[in-house]
C-alpha positions as CSV (number, residue, x, y, z in Angstrom):
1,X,-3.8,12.9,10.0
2,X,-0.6,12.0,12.2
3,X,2.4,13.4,11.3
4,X,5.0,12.5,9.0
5,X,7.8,10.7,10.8
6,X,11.2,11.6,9.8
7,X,15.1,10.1,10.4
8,X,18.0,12.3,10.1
9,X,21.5,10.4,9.9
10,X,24.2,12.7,9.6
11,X,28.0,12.4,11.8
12,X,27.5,16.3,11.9
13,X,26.3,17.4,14.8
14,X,25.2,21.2,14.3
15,X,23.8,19.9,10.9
16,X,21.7,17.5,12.2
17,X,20.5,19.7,15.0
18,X,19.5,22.8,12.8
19,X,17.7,20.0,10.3
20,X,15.5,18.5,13.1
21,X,14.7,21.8,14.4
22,X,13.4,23.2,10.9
23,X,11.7,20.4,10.1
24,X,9.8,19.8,14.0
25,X,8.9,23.9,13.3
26,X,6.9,22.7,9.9
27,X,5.3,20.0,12.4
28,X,7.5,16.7,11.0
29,X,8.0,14.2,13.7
30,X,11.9,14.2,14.1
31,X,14.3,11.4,15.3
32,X,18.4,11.6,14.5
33,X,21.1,9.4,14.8
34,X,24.5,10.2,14.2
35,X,25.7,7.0,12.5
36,X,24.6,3.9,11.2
37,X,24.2,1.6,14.1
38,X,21.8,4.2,16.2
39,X,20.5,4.6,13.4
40,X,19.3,1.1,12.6
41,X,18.4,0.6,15.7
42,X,15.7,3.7,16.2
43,X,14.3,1.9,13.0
44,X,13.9,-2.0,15.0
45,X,11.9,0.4,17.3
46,X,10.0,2.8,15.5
47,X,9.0,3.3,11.4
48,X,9.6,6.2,9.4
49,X,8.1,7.8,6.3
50,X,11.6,9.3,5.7
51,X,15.1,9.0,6.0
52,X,17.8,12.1,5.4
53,X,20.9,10.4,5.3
54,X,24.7,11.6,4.6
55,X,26.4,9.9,2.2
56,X,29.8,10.1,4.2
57,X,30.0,8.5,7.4
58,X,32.3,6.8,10.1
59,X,31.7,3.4,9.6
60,X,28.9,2.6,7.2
61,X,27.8,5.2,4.1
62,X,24.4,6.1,3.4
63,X,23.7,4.4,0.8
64,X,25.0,0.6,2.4
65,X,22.8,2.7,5.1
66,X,20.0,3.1,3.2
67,X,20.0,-0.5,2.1
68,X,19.7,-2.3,5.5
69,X,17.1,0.6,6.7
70,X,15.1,-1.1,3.7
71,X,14.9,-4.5,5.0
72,X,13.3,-2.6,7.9
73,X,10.9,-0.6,6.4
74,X,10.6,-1.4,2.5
75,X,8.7,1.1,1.6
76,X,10.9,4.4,3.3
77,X,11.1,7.4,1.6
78,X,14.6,8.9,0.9
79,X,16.8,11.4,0.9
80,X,20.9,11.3,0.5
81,X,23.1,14.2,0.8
82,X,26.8,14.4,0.3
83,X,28.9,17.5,0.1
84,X,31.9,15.3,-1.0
85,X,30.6,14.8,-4.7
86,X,31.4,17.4,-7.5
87,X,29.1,20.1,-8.0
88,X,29.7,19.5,-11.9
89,X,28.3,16.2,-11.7
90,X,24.2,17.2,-11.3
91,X,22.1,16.1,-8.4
92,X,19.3,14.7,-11.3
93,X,22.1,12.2,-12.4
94,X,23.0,11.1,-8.7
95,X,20.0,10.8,-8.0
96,X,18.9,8.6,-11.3
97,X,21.8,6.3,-10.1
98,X,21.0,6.1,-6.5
99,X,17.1,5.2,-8.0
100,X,18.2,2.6,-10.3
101,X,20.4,0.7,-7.8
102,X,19.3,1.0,-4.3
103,X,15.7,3.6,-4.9
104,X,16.4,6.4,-3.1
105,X,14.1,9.1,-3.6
106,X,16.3,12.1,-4.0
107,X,19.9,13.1,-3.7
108,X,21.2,16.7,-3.0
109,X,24.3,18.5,-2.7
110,X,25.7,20.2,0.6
111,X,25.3,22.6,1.5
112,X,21.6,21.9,1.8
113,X,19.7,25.1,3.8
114,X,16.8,24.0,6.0
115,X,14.8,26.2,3.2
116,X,15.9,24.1,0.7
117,X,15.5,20.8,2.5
118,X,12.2,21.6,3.9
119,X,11.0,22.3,-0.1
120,X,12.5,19.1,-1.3
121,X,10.7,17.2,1.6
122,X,7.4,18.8,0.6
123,X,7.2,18.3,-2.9
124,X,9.5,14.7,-2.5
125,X,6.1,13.7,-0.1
126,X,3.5,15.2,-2.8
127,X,5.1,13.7,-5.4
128,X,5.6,10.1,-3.9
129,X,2.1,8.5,-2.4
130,X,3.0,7.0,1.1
131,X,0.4,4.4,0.7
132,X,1.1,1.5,-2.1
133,X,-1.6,-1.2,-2.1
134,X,0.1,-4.8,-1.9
135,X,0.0,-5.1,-5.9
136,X,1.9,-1.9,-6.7
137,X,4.7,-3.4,-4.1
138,X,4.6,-6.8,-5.8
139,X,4.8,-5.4,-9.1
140,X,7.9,-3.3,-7.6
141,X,9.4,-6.2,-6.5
142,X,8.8,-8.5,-9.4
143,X,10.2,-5.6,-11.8
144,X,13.5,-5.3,-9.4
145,X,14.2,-8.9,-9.9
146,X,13.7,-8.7,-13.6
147,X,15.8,-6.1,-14.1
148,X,18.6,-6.9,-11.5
149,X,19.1,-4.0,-9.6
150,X,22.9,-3.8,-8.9
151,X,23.5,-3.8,-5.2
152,X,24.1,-1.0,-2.9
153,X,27.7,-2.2,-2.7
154,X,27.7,-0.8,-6.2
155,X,26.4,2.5,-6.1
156,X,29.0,2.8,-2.7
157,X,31.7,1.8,-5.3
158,X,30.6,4.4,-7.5
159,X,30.1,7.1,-5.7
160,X,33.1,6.8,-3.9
161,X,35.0,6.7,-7.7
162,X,33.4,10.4,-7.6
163,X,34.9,11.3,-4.7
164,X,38.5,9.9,-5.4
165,X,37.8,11.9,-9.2
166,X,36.9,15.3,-7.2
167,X,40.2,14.9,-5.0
168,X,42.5,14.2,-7.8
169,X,41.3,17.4,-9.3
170,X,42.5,19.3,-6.6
């Protein structure tokens, strides 16, 4: 069975490195990019079963990110992370927002260990099949449209509103 290809997108660089040396020890097939436009390119040239992105980044976030990467490859597996998002508001509701609007997988919190990270890969893999057959994407798509997903642009918005709300705090 060939191994499961993974993306890391993350601006930091001893981050990113520590990541794709965890997960290459577990037997993942690694690539990283550190921002959006090496990272879209690595996916014109190869696919991925997963992609780890920040949600901060020079340039692009991860989640306008994530939507471009899914014109790409539709049917990606993902994971966001942002240390810039209150710890009060959970992860589970994150991530229910990030699903809803732009269906990434699973959101986390920095800091994220490589234990931690290589768990939530593991069961985020058991948990979500890899292989859809053509009607289970066409349903997918057919529900999307009826229920008119917001647009990434959205979720962006919203997220960054958390971010403004956790600076004001200070």
């Amino acid at each position: 069975m060939p191994s499961t290809k993974i993306l890391i997108v993350d601006d930091e660089k001893l981050l990113r490195e520590s990541w794709e040396r965890a997960l290459r020890l577990e037997g993942y097939s690694v690539s990283t990019a550190s921002g959006a436009e090496e990272a879209l390119k690595k996916c014109d040239e190869h696919s991925f079963d997963l992609v780890i992105l920040d949600f901060i980044m020079p340039g692009m976030d991860g989640v306008e990110l994530l939507q471009r990467i899914r014109k790409r490859l539709p049917l990606v597996r993902s994971i966001i992370i942002s240390g810039k998002l209150s710890e009060e508001i959970g992860e589970a509701d994150v991530s229910t927002m990030l699903q809803e609007t732009v269906e990434a997988t699973l959101y986390l919190h920095k800091p994220v260990s490589n234990e931690r990270l290589k768990a939530s890969i593991q069961e985020l893999l058991s948990s979500h099949p890899s292989e859809k057959d053509w009607q289970d994407i066409a349903k997918m798509a057919i529900e999307a449209k009826k229920a008119k997903i917001r647009s990434a642009k959205d979720a962006s918005r919203n997220l960054r509103k958390l971010v403004k709300k956790k600076k004001r705090k200070r």
